[in-house]
Each structure stands twice: as structure tokens, then as C-alpha cells.
Backbone as JSON Lines, residues from 0, in Angstrom:
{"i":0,"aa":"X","n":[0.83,-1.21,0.0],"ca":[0.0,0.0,0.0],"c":[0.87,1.26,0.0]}
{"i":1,"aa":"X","n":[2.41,1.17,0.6],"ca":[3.07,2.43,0.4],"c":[3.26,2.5,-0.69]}
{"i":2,"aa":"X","n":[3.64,1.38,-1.86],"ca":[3.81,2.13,-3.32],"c":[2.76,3.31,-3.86]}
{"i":3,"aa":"X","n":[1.61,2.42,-3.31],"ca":[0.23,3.53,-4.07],"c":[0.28,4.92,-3.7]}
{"i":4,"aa":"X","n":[0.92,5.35,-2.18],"ca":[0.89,6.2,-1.62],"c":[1.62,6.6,-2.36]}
{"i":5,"aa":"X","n":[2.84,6.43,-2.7],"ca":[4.25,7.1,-3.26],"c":[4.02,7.37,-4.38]}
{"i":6,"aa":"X","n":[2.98,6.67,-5.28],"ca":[2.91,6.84,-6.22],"c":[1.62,8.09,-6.49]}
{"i":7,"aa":"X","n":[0.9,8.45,-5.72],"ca":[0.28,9.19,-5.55],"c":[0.8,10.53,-5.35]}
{"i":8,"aa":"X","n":[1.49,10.82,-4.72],"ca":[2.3,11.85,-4.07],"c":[3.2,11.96,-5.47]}
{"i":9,"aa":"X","n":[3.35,11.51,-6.05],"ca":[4.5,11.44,-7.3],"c":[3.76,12.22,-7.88]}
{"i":10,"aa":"X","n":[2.07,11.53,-8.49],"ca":[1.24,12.3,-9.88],"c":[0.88,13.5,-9.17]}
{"i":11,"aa":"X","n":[1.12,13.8,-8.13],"ca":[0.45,15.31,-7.24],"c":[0.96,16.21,-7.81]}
{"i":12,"aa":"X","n":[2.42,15.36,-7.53],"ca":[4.2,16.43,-7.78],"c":[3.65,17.17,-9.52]}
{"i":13,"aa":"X","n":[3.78,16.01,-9.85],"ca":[3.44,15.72,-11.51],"c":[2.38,17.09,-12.05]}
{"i":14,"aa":"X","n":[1.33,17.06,-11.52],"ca":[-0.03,17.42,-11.75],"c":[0.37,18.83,-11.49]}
{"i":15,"aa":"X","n":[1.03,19.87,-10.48],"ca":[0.99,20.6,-9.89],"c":[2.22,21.15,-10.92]}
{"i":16,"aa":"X","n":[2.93,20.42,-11.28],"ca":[3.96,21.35,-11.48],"c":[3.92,21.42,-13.74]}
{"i":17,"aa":"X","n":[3.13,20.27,-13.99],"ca":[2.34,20.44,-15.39],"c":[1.52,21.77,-15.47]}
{"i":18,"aa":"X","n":[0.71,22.09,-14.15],"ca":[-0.33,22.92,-14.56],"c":[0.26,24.6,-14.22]}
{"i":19,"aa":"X","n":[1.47,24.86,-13.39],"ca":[2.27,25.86,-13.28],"c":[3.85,26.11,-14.67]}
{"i":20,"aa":"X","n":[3.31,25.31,-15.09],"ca":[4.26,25.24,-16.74],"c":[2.77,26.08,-17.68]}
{"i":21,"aa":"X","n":[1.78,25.12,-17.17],"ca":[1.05,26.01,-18.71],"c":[0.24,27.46,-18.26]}
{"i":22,"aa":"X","n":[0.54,27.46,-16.98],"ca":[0.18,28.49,-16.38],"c":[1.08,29.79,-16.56]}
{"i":23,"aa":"X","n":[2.28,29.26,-16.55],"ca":[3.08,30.64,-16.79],"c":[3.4,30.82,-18.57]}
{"i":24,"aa":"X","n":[3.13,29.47,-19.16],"ca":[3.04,29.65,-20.55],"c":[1.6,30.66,-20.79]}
{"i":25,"aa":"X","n":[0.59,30.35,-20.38],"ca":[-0.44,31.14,-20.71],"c":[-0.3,32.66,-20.31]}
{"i":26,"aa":"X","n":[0.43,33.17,-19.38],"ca":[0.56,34.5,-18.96],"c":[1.36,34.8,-20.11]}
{"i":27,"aa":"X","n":[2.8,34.24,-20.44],"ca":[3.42,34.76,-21.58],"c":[2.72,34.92,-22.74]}
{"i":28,"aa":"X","n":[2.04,34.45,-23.24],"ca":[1.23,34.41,-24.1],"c":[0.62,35.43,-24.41]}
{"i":29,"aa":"X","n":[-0.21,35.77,-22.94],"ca":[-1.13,36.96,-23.25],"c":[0.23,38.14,-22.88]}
{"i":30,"aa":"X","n":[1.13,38.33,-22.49],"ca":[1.72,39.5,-22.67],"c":[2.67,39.44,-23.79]}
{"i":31,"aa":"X","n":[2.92,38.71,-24.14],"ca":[3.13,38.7,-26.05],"c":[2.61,39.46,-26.67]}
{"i":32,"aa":"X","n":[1.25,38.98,-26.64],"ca":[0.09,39.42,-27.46],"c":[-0.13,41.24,-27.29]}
{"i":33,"aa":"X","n":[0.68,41.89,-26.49],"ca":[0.66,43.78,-25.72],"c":[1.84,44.42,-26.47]}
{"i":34,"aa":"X","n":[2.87,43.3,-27.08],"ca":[4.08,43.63,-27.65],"c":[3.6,44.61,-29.16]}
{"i":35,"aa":"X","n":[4.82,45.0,-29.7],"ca":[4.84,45.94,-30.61],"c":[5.14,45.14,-31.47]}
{"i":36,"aa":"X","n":[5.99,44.04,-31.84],"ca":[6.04,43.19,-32.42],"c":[5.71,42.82,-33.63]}
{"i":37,"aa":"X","n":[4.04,42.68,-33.47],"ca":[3.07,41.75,-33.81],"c":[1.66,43.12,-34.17]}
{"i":38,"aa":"X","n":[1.67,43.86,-34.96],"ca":[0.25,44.88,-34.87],"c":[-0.97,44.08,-35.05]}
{"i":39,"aa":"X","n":[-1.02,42.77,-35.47],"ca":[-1.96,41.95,-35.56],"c":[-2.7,41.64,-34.21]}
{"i":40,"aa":"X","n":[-1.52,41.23,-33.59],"ca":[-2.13,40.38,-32.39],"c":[-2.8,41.72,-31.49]}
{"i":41,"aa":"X","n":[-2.63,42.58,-31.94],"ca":[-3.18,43.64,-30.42],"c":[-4.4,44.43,-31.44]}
{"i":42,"aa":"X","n":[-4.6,44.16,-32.46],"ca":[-5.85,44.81,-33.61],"c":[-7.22,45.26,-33.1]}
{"i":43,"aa":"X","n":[-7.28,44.2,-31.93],"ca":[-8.35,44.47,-31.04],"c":[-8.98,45.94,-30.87]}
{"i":44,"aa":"X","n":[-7.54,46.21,-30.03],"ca":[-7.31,47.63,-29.23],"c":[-8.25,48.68,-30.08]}
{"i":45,"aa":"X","n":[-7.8,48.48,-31.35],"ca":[-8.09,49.79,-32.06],"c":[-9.74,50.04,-32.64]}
């Protein structure tokens, strides 16, 4: 039963640190998108 535990605690690790990767990918993203760069991506604005 400790494997399951360990192995649990592993996909937590896993889970938590997958969703703070696409989490800070998604912030870059949207401040990309504010850059001068790109007049497309901010077309909105205007």
C-alpha cells in the first residue's frame, strides 16, 4: 500500500507542477500578445 501512496504523491508532484508550466506559458502568451512586435495580435485595441 506504500507504493500507491508514493505513487500518488508522485502524480500530485506531476499534476501541480504540469499545470504551473502552462500556467506561466499562458501569462506569456497573453503579454506577447501587448508587444509591438506583432500589430496583428493587439488589432483588437483599435
Amino acid at each position: 500500500m506504500a507504493f500507491f501512496t508514493q505513487a500518488v504523491d508522485v502524480l500530485k508532484i506531476l499534476v501541480t507542477a504540469i499545470g504551473a508550466g502552462l500556467g506561466a506559458w499562458g501569462v506569456i502568451n497573453l503579454l506577447e500578445g501587448y508587444g509591438n512586435d506583432n500589430p496583428g495580435a493587439n488589432a483588437h485595441v483599435r
